[in-house]
C-alpha positions in Angstrom: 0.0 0.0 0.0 1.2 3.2 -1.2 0.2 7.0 -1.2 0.9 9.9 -2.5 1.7 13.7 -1.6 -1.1 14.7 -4.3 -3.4 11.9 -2.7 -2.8 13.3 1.0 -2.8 17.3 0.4 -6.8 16.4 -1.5 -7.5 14.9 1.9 -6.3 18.0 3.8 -7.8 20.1 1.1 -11.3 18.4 1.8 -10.8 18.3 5.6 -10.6 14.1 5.6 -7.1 13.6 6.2 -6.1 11.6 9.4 -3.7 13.1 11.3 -2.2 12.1 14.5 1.0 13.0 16.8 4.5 10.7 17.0 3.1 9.9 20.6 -0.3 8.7 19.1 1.3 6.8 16.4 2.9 4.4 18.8 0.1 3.5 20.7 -2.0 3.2 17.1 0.7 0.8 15.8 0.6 -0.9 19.1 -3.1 -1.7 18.8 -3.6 -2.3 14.7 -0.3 -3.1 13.5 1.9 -1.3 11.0 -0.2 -2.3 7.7 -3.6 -1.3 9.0 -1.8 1.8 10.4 -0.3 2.6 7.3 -3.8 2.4 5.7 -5.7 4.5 8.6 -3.1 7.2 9.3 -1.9 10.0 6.2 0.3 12.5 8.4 2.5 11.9 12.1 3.9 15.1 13.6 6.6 15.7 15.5 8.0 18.3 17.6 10.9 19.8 19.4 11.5 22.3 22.0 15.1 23.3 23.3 18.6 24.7 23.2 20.2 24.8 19.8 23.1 27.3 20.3 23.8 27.0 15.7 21.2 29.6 15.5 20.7 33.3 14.6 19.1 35.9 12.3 20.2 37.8 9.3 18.7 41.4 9.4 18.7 44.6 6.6 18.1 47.9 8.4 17.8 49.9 5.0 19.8 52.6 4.4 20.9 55.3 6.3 21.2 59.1 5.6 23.9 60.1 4.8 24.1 55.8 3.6 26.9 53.7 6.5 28.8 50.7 5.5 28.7 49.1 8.7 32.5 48.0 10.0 31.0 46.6 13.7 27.5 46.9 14.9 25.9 45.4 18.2 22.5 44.9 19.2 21.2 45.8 22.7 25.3 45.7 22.9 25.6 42.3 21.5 28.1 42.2 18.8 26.7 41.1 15.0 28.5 39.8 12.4 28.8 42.2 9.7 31.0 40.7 6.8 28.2 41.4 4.1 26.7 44.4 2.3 26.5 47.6 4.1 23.2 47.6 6.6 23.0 43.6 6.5 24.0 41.2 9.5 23.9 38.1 11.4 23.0 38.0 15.1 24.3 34.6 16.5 22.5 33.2 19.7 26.0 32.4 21.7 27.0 36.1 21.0 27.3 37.5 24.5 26.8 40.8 25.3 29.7 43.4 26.3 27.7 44.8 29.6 25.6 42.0 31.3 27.9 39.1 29.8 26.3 35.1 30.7 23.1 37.2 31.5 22.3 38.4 27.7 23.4 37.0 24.7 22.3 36.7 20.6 19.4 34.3 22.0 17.6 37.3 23.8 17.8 40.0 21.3 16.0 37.3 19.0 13.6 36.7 21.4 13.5 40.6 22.4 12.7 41.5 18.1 10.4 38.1 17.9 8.6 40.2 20.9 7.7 43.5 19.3 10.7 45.0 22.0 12.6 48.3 20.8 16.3 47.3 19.8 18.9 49.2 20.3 21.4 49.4 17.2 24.8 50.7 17.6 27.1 50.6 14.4 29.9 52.3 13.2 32.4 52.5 9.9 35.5 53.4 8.4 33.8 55.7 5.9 33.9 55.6 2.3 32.9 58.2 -0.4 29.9 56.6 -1.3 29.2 55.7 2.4 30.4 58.7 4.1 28.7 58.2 7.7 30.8 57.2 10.9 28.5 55.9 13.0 24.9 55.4 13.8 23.0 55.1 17.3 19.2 54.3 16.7 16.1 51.8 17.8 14.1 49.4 15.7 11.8 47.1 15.9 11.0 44.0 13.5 8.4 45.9 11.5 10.5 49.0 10.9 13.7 46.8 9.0 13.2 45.2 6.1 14.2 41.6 6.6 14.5 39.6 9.5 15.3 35.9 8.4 16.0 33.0 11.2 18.8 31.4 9.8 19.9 28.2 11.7 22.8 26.4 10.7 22.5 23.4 12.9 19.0 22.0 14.7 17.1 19.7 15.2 19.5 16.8 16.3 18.2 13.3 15.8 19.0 12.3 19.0 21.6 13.9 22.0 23.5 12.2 24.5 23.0 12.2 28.0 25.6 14.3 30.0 27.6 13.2 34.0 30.3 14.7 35.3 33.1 12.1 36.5 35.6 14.7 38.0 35.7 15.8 41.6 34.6 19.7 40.8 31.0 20.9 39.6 31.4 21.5 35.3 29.4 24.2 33.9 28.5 23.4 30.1 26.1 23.7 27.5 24.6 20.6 28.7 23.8 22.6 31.8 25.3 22.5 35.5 26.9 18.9 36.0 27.3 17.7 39.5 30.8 16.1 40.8 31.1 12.4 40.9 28.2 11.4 39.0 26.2 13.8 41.1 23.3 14.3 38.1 22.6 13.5 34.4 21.0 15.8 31.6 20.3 15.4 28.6 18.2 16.8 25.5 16.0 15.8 22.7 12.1 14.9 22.5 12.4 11.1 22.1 9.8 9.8 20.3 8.3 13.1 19.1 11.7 13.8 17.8 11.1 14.7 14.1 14.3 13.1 12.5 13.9 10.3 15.2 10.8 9.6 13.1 12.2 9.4 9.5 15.8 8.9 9.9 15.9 7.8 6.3 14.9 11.0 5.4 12.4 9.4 2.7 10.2 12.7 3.4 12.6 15.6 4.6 14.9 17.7 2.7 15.6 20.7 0.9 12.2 22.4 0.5 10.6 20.6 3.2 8.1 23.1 4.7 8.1 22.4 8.5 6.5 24.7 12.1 9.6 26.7 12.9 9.4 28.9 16.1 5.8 29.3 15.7 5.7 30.1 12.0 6.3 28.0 9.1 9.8 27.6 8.1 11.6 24.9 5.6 14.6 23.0 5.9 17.4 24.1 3.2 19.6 21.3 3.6 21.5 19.5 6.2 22.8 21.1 9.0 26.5 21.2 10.3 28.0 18.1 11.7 25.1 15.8 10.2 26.3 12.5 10.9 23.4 10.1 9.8 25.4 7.0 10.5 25.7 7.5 14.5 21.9 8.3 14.6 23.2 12.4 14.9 21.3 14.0 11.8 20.8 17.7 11.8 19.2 19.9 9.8 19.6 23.5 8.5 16.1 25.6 8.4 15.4 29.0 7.7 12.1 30.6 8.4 10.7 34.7 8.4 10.7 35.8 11.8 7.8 38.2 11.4 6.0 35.5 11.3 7.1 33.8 14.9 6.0 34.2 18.5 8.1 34.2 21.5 6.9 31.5 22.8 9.0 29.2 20.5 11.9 31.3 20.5 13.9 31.5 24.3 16.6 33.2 24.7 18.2 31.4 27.5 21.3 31.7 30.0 23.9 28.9 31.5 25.6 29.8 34.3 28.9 29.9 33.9 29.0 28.9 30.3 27.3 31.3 27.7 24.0 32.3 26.3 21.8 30.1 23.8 18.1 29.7 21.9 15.2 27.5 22.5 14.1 26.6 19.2 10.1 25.0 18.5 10.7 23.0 15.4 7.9 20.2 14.0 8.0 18.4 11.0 4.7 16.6 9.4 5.4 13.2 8.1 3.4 12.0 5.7 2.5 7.9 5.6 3.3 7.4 2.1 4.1 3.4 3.0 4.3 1.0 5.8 7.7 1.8 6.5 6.8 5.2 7.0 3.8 3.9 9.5 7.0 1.8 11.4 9.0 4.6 11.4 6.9 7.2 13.2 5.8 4.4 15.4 9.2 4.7 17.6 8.8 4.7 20.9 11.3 6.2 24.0 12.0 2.5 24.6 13.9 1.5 21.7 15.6 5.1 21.1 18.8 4.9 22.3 21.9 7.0 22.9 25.1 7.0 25.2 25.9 8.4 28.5 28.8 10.6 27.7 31.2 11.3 30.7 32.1 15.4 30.5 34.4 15.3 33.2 37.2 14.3 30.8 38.5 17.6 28.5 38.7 15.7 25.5 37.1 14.9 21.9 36.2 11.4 22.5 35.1 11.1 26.2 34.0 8.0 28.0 31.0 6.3 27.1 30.1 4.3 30.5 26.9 3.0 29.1 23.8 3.2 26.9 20.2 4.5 28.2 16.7 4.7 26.2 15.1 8.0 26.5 12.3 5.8 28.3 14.9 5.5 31.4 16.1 9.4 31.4 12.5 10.5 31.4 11.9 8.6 34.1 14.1 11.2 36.5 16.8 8.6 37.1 19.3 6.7 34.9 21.7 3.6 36.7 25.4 4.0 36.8 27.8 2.1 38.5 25.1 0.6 40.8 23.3 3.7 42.0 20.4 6.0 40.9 21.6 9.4 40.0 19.1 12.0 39.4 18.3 12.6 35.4 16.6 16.1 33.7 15.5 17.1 30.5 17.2 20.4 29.3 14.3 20.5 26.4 10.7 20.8 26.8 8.3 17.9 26.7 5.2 20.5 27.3 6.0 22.8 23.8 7.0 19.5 21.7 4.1 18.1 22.5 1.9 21.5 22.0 4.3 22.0 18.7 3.4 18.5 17.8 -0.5 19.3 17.8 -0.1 22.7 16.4 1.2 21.5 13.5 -2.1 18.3 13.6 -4.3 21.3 14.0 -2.8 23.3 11.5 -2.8 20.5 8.9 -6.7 19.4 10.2 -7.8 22.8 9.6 -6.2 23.1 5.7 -3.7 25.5 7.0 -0.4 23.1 6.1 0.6 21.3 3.1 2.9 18.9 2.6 5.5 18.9 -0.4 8.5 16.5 -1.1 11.7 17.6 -0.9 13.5 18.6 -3.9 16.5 16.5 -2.9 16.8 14.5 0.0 18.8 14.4 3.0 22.2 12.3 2.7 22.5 9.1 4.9 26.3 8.6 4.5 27.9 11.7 6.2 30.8 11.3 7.8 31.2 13.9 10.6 34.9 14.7 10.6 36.9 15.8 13.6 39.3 19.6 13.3 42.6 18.6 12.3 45.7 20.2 14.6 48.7 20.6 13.2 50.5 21.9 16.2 51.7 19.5 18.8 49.2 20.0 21.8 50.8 18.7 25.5 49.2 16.7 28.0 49.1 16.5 31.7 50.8 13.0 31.2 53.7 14.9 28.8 55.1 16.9 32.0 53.8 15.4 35.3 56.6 14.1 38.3 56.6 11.8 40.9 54.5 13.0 44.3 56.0 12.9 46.7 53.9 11.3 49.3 52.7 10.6 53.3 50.4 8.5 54.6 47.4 9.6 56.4 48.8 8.9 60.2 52.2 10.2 59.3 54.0 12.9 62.1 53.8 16.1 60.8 57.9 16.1 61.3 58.1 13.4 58.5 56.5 15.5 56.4 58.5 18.5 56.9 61.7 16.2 56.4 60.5 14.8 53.1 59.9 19.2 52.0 63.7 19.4 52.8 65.0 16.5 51.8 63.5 16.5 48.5 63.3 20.3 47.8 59.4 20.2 47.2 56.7 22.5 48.2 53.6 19.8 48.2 53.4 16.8 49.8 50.9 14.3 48.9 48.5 12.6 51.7 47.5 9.5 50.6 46.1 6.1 52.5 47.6 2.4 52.7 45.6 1.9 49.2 47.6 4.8 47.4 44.3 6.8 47.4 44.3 10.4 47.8 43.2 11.8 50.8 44.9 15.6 50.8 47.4 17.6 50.0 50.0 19.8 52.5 52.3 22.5 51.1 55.8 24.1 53.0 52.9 27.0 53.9 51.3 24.7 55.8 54.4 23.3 57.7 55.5 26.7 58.5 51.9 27.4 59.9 51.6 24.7 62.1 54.9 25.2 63.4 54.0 28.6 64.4 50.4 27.7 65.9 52.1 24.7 67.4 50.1 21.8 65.6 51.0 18.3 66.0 48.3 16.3 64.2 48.7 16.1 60.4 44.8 16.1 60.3 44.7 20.1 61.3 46.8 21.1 58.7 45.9 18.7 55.6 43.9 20.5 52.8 41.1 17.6 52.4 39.1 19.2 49.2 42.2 18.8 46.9 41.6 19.9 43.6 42.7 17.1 41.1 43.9 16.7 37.4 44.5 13.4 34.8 47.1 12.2 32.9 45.0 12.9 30.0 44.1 16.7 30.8 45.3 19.1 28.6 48.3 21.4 29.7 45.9 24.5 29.2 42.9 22.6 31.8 45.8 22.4 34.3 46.7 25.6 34.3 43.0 27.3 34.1 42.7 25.2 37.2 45.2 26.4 38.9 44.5 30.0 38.2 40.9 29.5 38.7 41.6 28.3 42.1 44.5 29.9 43.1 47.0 27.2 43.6 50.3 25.8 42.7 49.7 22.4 42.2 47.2 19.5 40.7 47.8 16.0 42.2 47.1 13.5 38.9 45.1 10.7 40.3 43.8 7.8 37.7 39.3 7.2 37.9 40.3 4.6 41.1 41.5 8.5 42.8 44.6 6.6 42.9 48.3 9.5 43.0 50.0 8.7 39.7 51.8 11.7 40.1 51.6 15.3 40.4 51.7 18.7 38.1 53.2 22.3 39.7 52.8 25.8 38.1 57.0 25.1 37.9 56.3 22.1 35.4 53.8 24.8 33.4 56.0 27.4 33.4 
């Protein structure tokens, strides 16, 4: 059994179409099986709702008089892009602001336009004869420019990974605020209302696929950056006329201690043109799958400790290494779900069509990593030998071991090797003073830590960060394999 596009736009013309939500489909499958579902069911929608930091806005102000050639301009002091013609730019959503930096970024002047707020632009050029103004200092608001065009390189992911935090300090990321020692998990995506979770083929999306984008109607132009269909991470790249959009789909957002970002509403209608199709949309958060990716190691390809469905992390907890640990969604189930029947309204009401894209999607992408050509140094490259005292050691031993091997940390560890502290020649020097005999007064107990495979420039951010000297390198067991000073970094 077959259908066409032609076959299912009559039906939305005439008001018969069936249309349900991803959600829906699975339970429909569930009950009637994918043939009869195939049969029954013309169009599944999908939805998405949360942070996707490839995003931004090209805007044209319209000329100036005396006409400006814009050099730099910023908006509510947020710096644009301007690399194009003379009153064109692009507002990323990362883009903090100079004044009120990790508060406002790209994200909320989007949001502030989207909103019918006044904008303040701020621009200014090098001058040319046939732009002769220096600078300009003016408001706008959406309907007083010309265009304003979402333009977002990268949404939409397929399917995101679900973020811990291995290391012994709290990590502040895009993925949100990640507790030490497995203290949470987050992670993103809408599961089974995920619209590329839902055709992963692509038979139905591509370029020209008209799709609900931040509360308008948008279309995808191609894939987006770092599509990588074989791991199960496609993207897309979607455009849409901001004039068009509401607020409510577009958040600007903040992450403490990392940077500013967008909430992006994004839907796709599927059409049921086979059985497949019926399988497809039929998904559910049990069999989608992705990997628990450990962000407390710096590098490229972090560890992996285990796979989790998106059943498990919308349950609040995931398992790892035999306890519960606390699990949150950084996108929003409510709007993909409202997204989701917005776009089954829209369609029920002959307010949507569906079209087939001109060209489909690829399905054999390779995402490829940045190549470095200059040698970069690890922890491991320039670490030493601790020295090191046990636990129930005399704080005179200690002081010896300072002398004897001209060192200004001693390590504290136990009978296992496992680090307990850390005492410096300060420390000796102020116990000797306040006349304190237990090494237990004077041991630094919250020791901040590094591993072998930490980059040199982690170690010394560290270090600065926390005003130090030194990083003890301990392996995942917390066992001393050595130790890194601000001498070694120097």
């Amino acid at each position: 059994m077959t259908k066409s596009y032609s076959e299912i736009n009559e039906k939305i013309k005439n008001g018969s179409a069936v249309v349900v939500t991803a959600e829906e489909m699975v339970k429909i499958v569930e009950e009637r099986g994918t043939k009869v579902a195939a049969e029954d069911i013309d169009v599944v929608t999908t939805g998405t709702f949360g942070p996707m930091c490839s995003s931004g806005a090209f805007l044209n102000f319209g000329h100036s008089d005396p006409p400006i050639k814009f050099e730099h301009l910023w908006l509510n002091d947020v710096h644009a892009y301007h690399g194009n013609a003379a009153v064109d730019c692009y507002i990323g959503c990362t883009r903090m602001a100079d004044i009120r930096s990790f508060e406002y970024g790209g994200g909320h002047v989007i949001e502030d336009l989207v909103s019918g707020k006044p904008i303040r632009l701020k621009g200014n050029s090098y001058t040319t004869d046939c732009y002769p103004l220096a600078e300009v200092d003016t408001t706008f608001t959406i309907n007083e420019i010309n265009q304003a065009i979402l333009l977002n390189p990268r949404n939409a992911y397929q399917r995101y990974v679900c973020a811990v935090n291995s290391s012994d300090k709290t990590l502040y990321t895009y993925m949100g605020k990640l507790l030490p020692k497995y203290g949470n998990a987050h992670f993103a995506g809408a599961g089974a209302l995920s619209p590329l979770s839902n055709d992963p083929d692509y038979e139905t999306i591509g370029i020209g696929t008209r799709i609900f984008l931040g509360g308008g109607i948008g279309y995808v132009i191609g894939e987006g950056t770092q599509h990588s269909p074989k791991s199960r991470f496609g993207t897309l790249f979607v455009k849409g006329d901001l004039k068009q959009m509401t607020p409510e789909y577009l958040r600007g957002v903040s992450y403490e201690k990392y940077g500013t970002s967008l909430f992006v509403g994004l839907g796709i209608a599927i059409p049921i043109l086979n059985e497949g199709l019926a399988k497809k949309t039929a998904i559910s958060d049990a069999e989608l799958i992705t990997d628990v990716v450990d962000y407390g190691v710096p590098r490229r390809d972090r560890p992996k400790p285990k796979q989790v469905s998106y059943k498990e992390m919308k349950s609040g907890y995931i398992e790892l290494n035999g306890k519960s640990v606390k699990c949150s969604p950084m996108s929003s189930f409510y709007h993909a779900k409202k997204i989701a029947e917005t776009l089954k309204n829209w369609i029920k009401e002959g307010k949507f069509f569906l079209n087939p894209p001109a060209e489909t999607l690829p399905t054999d992408t390779v995402f490829k990593p940045m190549k470095i050509t200059s040698e970069l140094k690890f922890v491991k490259d320039l670490k030493k030998k601790a020295e090191t005292c046990f636990d129930d050691c005399d704080i005179k031993l200690v002081a010896e071991k300072i002398i004897k091997n001209n060192v200004n940390h001693i390590v504290i560890i136990d009978r296992d090797n496992i680090l307990k502290g850390i005492v410096t020649s300060f420390d000796i020097t102020k116990a000797i003073a306040e006349d304190k005999k237990d090494l237990n007064e004077i041991i630094t107990k919250r020791v901040i830590t590094t591993s072998d495979n930490d980059p040199l420039d982690v170690a010394a951010r560290k270090m600065k960060t926390n005003e130090i000297s030194a990083l003890p390198v301990i392996n995942e067991q917390r066992k001393v394999v050595g130790i890194i000073t601000s001498e070694e970094l120097m």
